[in-house]
Gaussian input, Z-matrix of N, CA and C with variables (Angstrom, degrees):
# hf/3-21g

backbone

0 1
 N
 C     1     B1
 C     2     B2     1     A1
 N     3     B3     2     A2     1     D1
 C     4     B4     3     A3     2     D2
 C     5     B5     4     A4     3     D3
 N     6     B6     5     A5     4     D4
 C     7     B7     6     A6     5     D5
 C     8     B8     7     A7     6     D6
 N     9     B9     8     A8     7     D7
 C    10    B10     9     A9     8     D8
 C    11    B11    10    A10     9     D9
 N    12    B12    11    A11    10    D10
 C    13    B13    12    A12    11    D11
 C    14    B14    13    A13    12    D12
 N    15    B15    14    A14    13    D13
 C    16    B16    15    A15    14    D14
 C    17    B17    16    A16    15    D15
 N    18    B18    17    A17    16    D16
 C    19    B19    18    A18    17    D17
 C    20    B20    19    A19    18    D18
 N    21    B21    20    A20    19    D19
 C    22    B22    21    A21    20    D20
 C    23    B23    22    A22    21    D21
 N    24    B24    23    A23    22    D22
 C    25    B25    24    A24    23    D23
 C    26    B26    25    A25    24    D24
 N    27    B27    26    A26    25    D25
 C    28    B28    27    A27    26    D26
 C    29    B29    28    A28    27    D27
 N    30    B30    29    A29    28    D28
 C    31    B31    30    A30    29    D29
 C    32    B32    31    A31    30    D30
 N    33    B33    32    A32    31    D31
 C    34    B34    33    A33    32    D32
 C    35    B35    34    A34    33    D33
 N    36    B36    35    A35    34    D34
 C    37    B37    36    A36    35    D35
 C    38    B38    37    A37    36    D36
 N    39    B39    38    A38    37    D37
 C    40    B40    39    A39    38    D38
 C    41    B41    40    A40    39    D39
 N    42    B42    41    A41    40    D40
 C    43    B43    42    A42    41    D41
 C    44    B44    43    A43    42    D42
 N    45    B45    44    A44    43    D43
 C    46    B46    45    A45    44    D44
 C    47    B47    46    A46    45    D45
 N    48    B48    47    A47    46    D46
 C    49    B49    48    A48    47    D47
 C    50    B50    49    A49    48    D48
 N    51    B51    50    A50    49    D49
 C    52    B52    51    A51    50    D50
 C    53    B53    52    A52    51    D51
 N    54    B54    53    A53    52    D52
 C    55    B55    54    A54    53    D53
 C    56    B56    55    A55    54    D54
 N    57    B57    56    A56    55    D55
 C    58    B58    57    A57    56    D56
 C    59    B59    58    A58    57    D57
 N    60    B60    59    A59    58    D58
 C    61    B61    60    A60    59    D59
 C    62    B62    61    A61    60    D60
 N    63    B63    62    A62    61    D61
 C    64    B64    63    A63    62    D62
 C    65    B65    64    A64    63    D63
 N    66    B66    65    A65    64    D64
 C    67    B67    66    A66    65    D65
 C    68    B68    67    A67    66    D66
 N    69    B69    68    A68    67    D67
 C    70    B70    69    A69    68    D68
 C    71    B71    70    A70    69    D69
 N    72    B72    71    A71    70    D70
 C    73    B73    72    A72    71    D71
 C    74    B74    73    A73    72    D72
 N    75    B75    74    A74    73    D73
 C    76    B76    75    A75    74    D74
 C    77    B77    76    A76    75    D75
 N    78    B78    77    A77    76    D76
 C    79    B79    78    A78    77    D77
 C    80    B80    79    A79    78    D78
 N    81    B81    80    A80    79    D79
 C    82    B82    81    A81    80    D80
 C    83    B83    82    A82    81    D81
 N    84    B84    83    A83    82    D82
 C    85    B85    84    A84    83    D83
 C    86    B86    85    A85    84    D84
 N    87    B87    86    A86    85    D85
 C    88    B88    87    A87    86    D86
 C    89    B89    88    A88    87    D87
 N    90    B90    89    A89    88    D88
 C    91    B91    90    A90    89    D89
 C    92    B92    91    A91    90    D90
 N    93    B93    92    A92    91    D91
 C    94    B94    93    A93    92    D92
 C    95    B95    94    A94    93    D93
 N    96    B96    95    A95    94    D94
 C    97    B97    96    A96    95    D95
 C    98    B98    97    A97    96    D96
 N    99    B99    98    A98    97    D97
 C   100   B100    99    A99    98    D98
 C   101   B101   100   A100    99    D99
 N   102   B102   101   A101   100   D100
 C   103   B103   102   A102   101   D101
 C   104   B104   103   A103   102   D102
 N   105   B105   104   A104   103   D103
 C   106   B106   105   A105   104   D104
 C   107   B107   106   A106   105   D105
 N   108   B108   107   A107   106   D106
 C   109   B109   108   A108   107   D107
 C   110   B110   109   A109   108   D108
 N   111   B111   110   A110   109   D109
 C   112   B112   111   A111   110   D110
 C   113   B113   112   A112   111   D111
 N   114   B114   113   A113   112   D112
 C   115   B115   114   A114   113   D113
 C   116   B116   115   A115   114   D114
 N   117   B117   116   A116   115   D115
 C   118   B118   117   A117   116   D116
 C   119   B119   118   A118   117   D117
 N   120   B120   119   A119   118   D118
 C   121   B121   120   A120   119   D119
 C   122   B122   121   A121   120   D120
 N   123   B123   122   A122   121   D121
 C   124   B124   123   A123   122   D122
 C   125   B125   124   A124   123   D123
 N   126   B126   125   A125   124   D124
 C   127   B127   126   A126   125   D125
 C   128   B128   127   A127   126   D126
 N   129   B129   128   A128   127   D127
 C   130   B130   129   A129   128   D128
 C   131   B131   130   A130   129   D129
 N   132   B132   131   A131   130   D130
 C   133   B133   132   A132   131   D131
 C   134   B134   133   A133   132   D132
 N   135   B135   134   A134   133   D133
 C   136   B136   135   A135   134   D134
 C   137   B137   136   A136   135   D135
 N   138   B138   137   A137   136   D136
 C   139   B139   138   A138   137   D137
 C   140   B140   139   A139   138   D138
 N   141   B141   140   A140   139   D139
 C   142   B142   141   A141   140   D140
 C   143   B143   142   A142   141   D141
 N   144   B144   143   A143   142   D142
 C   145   B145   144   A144   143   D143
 C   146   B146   145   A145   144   D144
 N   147   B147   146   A146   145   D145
 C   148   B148   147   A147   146   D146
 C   149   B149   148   A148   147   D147
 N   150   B150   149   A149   148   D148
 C   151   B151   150   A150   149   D149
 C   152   B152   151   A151   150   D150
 N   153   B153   152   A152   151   D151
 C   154   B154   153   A153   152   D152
 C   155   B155   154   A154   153   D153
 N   156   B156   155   A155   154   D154
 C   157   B157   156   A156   155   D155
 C   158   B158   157   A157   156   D156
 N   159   B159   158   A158   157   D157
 C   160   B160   159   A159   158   D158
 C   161   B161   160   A160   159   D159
 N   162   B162   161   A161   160   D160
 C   163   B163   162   A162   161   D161
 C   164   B164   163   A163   162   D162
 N   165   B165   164   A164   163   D163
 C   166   B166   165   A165   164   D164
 C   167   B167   166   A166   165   D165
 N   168   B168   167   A167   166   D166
 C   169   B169   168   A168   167   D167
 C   170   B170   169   A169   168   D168
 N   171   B171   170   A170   169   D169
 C   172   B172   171   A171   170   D170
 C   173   B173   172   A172   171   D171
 N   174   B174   173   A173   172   D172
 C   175   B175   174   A174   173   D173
 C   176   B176   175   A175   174   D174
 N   177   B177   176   A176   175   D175
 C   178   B178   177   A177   176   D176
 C   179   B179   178   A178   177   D177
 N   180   B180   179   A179   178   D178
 C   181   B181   180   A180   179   D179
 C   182   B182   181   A181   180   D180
 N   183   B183   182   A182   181   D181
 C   184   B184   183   A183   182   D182
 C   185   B185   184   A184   183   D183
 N   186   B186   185   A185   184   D184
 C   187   B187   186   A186   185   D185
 C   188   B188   187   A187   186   D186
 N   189   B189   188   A188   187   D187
 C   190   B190   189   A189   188   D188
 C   191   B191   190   A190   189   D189
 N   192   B192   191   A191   190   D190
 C   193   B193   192   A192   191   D191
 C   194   B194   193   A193   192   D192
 N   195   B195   194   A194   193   D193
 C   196   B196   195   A195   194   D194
 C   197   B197   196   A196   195   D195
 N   198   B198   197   A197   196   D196
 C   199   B199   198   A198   197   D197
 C   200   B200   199   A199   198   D198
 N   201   B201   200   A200   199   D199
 C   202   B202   201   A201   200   D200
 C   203   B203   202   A202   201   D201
 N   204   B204   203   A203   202   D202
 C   205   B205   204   A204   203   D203
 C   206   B206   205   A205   204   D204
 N   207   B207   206   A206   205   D205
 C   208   B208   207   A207   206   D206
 C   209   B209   208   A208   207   D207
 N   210   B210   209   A209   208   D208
 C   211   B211   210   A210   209   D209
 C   212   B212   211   A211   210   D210
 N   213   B213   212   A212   211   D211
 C   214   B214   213   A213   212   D212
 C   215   B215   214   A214   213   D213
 N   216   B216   215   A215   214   D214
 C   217   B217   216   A216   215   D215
 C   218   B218   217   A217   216   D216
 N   219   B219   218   A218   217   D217
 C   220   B220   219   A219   218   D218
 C   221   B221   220   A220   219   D219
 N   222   B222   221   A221   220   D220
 C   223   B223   222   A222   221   D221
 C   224   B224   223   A223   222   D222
 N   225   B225   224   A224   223   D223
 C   226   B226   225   A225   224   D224
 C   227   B227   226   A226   225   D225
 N   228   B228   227   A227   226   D226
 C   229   B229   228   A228   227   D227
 C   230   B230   229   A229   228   D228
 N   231   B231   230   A230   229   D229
 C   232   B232   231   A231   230   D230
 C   233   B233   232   A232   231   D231
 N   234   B234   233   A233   232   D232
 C   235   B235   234   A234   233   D233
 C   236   B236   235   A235   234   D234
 N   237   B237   236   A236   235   D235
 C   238   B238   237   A237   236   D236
 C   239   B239   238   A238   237   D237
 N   240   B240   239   A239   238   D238
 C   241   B241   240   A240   239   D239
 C   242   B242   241   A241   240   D240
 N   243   B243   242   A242   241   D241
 C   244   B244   243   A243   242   D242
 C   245   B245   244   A244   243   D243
 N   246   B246   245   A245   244   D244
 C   247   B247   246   A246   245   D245
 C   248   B248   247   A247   246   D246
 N   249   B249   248   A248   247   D247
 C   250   B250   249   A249   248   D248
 C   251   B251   250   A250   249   D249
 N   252   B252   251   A251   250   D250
 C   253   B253   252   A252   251   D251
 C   254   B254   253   A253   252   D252
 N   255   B255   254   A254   253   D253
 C   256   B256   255   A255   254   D254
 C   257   B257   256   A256   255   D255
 N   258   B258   257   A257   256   D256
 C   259   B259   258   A258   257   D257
 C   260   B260   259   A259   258   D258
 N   261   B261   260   A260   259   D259
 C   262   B262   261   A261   260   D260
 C   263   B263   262   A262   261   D261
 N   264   B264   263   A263   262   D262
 C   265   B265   264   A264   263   D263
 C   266   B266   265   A265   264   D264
 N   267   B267   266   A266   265   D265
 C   268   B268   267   A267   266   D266
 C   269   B269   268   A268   267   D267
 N   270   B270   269   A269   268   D268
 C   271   B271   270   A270   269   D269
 C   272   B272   271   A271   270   D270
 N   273   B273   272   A272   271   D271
 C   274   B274   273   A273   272   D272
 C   275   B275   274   A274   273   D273
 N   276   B276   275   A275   274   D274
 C   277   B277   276   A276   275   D275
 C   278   B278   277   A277   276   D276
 N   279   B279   278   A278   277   D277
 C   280   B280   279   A279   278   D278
 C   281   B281   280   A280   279   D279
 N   282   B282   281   A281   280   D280
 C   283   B283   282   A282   281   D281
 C   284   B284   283   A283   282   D282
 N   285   B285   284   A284   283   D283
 C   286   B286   285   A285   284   D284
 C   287   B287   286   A286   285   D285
 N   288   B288   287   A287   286   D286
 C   289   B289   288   A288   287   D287
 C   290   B290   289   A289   288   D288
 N   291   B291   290   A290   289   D289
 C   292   B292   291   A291   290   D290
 C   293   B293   292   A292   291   D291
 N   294   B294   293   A293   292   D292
 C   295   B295   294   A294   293   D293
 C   296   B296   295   A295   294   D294
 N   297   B297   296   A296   295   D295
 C   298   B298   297   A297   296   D296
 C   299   B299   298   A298   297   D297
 N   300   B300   299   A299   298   D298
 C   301   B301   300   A300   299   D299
 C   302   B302   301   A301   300   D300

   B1=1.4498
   B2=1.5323
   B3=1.4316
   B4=1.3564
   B5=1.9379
   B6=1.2539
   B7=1.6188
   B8=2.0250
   B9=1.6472
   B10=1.1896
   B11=2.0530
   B12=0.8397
   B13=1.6390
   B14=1.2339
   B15=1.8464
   B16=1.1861
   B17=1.5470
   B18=1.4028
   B19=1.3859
   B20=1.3637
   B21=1.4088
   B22=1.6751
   B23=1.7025
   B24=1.3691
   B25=1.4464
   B26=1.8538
   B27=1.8333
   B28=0.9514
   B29=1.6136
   B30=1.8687
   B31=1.4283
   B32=1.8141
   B33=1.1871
   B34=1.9925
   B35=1.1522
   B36=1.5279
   B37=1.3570
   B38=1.4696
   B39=1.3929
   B40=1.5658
   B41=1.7239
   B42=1.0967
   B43=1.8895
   B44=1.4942
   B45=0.9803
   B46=1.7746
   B47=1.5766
   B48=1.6914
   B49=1.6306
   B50=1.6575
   B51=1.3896
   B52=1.2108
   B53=1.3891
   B54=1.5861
   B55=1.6197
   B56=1.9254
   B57=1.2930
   B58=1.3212
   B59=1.5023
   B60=1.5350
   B61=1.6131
   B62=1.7550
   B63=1.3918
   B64=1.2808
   B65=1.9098
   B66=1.4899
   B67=1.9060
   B68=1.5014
   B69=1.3860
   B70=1.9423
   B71=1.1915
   B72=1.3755
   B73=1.4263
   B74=1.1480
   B75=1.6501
   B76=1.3058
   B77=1.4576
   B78=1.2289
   B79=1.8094
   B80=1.2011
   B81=1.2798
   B82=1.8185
   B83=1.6778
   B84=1.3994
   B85=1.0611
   B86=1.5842
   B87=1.4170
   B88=1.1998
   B89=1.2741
   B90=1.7317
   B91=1.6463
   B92=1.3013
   B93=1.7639
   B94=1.1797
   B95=1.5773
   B96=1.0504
   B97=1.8172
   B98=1.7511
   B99=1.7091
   B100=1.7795
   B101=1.5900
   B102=1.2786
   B103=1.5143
   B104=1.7777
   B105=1.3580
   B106=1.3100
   B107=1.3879
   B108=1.2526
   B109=1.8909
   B110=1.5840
   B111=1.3207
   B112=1.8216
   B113=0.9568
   B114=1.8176
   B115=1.5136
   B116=1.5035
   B117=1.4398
   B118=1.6069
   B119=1.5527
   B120=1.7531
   B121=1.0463
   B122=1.8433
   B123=1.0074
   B124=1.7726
   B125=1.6203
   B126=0.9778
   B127=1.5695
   B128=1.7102
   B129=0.8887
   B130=1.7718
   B131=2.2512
   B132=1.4590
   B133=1.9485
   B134=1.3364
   B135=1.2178
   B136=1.7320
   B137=1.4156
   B138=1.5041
   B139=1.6855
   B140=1.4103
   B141=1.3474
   B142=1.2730
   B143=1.7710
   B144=1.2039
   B145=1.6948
   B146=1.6653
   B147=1.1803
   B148=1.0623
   B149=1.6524
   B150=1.2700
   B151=1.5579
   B152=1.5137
   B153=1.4875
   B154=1.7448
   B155=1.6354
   B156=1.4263
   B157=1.4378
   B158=1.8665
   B159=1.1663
   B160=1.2719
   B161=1.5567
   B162=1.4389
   B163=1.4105
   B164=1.5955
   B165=1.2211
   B166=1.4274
   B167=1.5973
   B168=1.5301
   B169=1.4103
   B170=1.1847
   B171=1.0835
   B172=1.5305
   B173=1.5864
   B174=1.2021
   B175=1.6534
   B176=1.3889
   B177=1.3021
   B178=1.1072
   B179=1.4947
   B180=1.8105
   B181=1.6475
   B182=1.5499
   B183=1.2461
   B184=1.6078
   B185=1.6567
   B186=1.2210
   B187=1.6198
   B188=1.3754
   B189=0.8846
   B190=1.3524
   B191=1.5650
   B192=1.5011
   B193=1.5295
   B194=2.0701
   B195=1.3769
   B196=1.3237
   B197=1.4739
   B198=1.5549
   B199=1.5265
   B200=1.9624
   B201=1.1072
   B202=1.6401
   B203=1.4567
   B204=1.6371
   B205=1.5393
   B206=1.4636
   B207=1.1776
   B208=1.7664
   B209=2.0609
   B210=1.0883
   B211=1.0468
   B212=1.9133
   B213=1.5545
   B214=1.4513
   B215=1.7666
   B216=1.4696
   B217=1.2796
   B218=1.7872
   B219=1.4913
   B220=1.3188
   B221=1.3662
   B222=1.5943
   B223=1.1143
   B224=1.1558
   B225=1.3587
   B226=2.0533
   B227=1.8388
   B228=1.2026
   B229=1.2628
   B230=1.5222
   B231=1.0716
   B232=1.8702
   B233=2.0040
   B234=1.0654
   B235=2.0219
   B236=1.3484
   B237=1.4890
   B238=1.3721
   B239=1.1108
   B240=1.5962
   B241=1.5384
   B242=1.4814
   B243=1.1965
   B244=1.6081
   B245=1.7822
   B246=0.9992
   B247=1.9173
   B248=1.3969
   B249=1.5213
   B250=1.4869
   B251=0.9524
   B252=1.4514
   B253=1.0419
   B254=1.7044
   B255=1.4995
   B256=1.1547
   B257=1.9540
   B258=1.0602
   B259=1.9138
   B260=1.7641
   B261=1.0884
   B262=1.5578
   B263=1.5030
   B264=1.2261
   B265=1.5737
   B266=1.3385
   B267=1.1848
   B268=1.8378
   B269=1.4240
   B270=1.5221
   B271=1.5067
   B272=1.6791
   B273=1.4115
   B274=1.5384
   B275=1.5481
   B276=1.3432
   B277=1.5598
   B278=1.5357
   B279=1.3576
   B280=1.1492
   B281=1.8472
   B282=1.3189
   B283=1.7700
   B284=1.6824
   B285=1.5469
   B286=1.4866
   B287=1.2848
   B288=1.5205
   B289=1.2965
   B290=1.2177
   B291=1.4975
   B292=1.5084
   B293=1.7614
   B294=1.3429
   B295=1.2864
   B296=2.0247
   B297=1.3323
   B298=1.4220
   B299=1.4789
   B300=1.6119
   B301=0.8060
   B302=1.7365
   A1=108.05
   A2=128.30
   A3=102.54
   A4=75.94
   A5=99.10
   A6=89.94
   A7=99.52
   A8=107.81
   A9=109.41
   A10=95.18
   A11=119.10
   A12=115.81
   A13=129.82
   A14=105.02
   A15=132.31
   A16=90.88
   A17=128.96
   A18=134.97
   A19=126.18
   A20=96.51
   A21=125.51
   A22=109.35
   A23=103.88
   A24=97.28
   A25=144.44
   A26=79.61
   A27=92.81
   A28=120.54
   A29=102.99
   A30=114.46
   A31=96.60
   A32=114.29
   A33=93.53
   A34=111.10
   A35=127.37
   A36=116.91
   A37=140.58
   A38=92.53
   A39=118.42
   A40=105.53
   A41=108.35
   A42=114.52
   A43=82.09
   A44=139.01
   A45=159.17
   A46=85.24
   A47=109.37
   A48=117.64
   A49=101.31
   A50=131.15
   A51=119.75
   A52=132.45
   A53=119.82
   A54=96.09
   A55=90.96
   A56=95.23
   A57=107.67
   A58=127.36
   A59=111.56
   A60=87.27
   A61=83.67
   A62=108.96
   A63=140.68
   A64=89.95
   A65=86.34
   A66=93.00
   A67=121.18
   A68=106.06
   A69=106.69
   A70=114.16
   A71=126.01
   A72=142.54
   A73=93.21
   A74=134.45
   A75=149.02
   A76=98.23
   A77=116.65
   A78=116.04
   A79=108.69
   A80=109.33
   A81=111.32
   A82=94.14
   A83=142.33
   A84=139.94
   A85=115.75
   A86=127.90
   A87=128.27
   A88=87.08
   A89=109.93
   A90=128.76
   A91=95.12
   A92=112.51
   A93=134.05
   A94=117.82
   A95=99.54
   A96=114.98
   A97=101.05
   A98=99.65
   A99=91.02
   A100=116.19
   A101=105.34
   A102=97.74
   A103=96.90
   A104=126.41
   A105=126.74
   A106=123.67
   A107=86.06
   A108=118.39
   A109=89.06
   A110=96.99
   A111=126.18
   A112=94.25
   A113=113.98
   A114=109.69
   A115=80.86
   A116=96.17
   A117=114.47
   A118=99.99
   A119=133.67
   A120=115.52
   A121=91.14
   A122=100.66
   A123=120.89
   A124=112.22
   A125=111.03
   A126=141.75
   A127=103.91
   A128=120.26
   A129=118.35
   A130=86.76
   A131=87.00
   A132=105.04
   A133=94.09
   A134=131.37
   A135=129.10
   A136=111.31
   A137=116.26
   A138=109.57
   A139=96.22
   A140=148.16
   A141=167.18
   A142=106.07
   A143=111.24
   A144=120.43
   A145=111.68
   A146=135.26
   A147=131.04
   A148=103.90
   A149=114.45
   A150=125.41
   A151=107.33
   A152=110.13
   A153=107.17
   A154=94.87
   A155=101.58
   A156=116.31
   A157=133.14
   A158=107.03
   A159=93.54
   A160=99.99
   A161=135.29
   A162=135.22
   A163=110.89
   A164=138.73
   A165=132.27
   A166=86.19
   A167=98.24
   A168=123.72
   A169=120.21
   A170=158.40
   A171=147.83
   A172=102.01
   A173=135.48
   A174=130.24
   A175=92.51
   A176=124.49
   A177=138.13
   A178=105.78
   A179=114.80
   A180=120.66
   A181=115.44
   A182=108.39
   A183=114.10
   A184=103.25
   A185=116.96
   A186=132.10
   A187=108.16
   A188=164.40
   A189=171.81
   A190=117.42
   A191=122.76
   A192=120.17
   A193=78.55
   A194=100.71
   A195=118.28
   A196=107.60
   A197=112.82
   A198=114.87
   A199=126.20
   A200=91.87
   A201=89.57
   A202=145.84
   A203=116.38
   A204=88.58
   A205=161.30
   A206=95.32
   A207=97.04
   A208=106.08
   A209=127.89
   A210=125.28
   A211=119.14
   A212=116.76
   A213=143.64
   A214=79.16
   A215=113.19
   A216=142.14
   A217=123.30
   A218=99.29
   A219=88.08
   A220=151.50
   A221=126.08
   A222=154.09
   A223=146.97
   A224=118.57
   A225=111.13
   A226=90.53
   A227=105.97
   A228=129.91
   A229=129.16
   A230=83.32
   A231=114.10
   A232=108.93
   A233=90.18
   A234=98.14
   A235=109.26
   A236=136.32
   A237=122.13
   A238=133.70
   A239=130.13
   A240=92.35
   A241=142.11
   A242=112.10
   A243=126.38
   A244=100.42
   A245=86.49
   A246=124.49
   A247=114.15
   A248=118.00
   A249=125.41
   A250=108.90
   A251=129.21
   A252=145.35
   A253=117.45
   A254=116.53
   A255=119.31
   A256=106.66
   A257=94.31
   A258=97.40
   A259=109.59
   A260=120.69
   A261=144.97
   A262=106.09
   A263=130.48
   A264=121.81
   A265=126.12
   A266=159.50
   A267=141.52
   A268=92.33
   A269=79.51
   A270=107.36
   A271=135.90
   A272=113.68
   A273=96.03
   A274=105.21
   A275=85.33
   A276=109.21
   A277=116.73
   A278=127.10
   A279=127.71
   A280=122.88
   A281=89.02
   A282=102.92
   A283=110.27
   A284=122.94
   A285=109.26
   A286=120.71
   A287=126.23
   A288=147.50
   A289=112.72
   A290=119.50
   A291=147.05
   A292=108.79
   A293=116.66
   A294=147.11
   A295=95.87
   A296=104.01
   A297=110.67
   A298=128.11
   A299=97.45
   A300=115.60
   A301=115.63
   D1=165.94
   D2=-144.86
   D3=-132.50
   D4=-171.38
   D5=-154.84
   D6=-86.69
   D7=-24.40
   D8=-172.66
   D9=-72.79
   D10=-56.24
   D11=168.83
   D12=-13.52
   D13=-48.57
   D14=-154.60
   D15=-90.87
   D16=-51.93
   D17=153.40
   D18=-12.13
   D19=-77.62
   D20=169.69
   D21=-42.67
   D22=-51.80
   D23=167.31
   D24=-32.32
   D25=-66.55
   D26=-175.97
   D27=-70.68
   D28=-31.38
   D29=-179.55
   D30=-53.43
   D31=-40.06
   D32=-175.75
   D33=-92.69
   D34=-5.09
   D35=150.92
   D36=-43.40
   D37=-37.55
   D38=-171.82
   D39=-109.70
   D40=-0.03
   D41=174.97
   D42=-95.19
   D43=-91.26
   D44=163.41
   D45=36.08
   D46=-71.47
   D47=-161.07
   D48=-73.01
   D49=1.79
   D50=161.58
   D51=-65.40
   D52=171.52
   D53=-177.15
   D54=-122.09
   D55=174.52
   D56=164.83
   D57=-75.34
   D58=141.64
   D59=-173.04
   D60=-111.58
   D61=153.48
   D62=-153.33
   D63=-86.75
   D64=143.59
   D65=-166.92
   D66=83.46
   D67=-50.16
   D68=178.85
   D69=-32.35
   D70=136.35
   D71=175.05
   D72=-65.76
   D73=-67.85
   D74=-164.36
   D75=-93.12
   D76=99.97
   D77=162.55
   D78=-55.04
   D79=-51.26
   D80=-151.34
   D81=-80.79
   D82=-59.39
   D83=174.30
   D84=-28.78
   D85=-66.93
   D86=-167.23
   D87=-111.77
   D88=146.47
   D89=-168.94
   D90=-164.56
   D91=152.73
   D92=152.31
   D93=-76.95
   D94=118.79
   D95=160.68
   D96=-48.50
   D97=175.75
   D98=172.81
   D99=-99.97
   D100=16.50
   D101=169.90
   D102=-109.54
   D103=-22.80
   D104=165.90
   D105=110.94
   D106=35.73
   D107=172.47
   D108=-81.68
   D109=156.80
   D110=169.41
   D111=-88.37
   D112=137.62
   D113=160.39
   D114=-150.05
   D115=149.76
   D116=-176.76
   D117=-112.58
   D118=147.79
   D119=-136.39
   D120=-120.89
   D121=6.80
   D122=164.54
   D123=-80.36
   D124=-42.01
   D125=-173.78
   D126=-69.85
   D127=-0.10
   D128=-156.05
   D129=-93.23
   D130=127.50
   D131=-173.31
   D132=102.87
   D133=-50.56
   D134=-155.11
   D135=-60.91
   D136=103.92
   D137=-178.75
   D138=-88.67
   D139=-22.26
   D140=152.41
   D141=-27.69
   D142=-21.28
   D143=-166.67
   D144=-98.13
   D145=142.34
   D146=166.75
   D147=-59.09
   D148=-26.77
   D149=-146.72
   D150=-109.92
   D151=-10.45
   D152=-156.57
   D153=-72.74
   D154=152.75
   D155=153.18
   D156=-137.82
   D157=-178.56
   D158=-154.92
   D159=-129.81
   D160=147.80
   D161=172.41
   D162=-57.35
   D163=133.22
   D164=-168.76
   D165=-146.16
   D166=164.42
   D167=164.28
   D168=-57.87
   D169=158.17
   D170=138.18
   D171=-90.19
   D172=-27.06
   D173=159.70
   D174=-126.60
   D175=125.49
   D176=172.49
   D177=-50.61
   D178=139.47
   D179=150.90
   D180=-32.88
   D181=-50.27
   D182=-164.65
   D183=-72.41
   D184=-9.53
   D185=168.44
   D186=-93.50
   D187=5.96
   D188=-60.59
   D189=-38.87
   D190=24.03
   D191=-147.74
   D192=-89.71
   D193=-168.20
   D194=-165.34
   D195=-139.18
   D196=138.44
   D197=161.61
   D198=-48.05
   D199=-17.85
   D200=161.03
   D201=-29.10
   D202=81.31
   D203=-173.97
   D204=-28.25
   D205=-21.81
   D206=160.04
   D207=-85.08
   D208=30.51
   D209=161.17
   D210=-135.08
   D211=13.96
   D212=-167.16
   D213=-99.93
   D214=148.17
   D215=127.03
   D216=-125.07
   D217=141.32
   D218=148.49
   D219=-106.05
   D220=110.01
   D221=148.59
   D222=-26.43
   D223=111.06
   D224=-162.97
   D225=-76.33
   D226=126.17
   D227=136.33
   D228=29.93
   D229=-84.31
   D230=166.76
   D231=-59.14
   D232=-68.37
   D233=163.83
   D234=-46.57
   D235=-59.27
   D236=163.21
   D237=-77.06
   D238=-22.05
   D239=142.60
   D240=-64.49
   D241=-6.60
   D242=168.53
   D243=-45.93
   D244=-71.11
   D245=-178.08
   D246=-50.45
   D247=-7.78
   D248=172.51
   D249=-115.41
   D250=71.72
   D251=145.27
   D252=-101.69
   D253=142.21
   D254=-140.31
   D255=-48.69
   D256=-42.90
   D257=-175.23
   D258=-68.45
   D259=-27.00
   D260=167.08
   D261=-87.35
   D262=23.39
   D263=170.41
   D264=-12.56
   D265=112.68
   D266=154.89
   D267=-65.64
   D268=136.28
   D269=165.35
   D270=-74.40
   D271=83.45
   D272=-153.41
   D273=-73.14
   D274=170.77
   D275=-173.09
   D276=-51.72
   D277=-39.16
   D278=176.51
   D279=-66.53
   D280=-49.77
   D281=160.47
   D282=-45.79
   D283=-59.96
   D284=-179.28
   D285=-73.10
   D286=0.33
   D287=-174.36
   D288=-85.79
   D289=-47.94
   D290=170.14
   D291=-56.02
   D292=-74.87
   D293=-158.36
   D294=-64.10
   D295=-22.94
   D296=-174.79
   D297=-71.12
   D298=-41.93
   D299=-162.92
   D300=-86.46

C-alpha cells in the first residue's frame, strides 16, 4: 500500500466521525468538526483555508492514546494548533502514516 493510500485512509477515517452540516448540497464535502468548526474535506493540511483541517488525536499520544484509526479525528486547524501544545502534541501526518502500516 503506498504511503498516499495510507493517507487517504486515515483522512476518511477521521472525516467518518464528522457530522453533516444541515442545508449543504454536498454533506460529505463540507462537515462539522466535533467542537463545530467547518472543515471542507479538500482543505485537510491547508492552514491558508477558512475550512482546512488537520488529523488529531482523539486521546492524545502524550495521554497514552495511539495513532490508530479508530483513535484519528478530523480537526479544524485553528483547534489543533490550540491542541499542540507540548502535553497535547498534534499528531503529524507522517507519524499516523508510519504507525499504520
Amino acid at each position: 500500500m503506498s504511503h498516499t493510500t495510507m493517507l487517504e485512509d486515515l483522512k476518511r477515517a477521521a472525516w467518518n466521525r464528522t457530522s453533516p452540516v444541515s442545508g449543504q448540497a454536498n454533506s460529505w464535502e463540507i462537515r462539522k468538526d466535533c467542537l463545530g468548526n467547518l472543515v471542507r474535506y479538500n482543505d485537510f493540511g491547508n492552514r491558508h483555508s477558512p475550512f482546512g483541517w488537520e488529523l488529531e488525536c482523539i486521546v492524545s499520544r502524550a495521554a497514552g492514546g495511539s495513532s490508530d484509526p479508530s483513535n484519528l479525528q478530523a480537526l479544524h486547524w485553528k483547534a489543533a494548533a490550540v491542541r499542540a501544545e507540548p502535553q497535547l502534541r498534534m499528531l503529524s501526518v507522517h507519524e499516523a502514516v508510519a504507525s499504520s502500516r
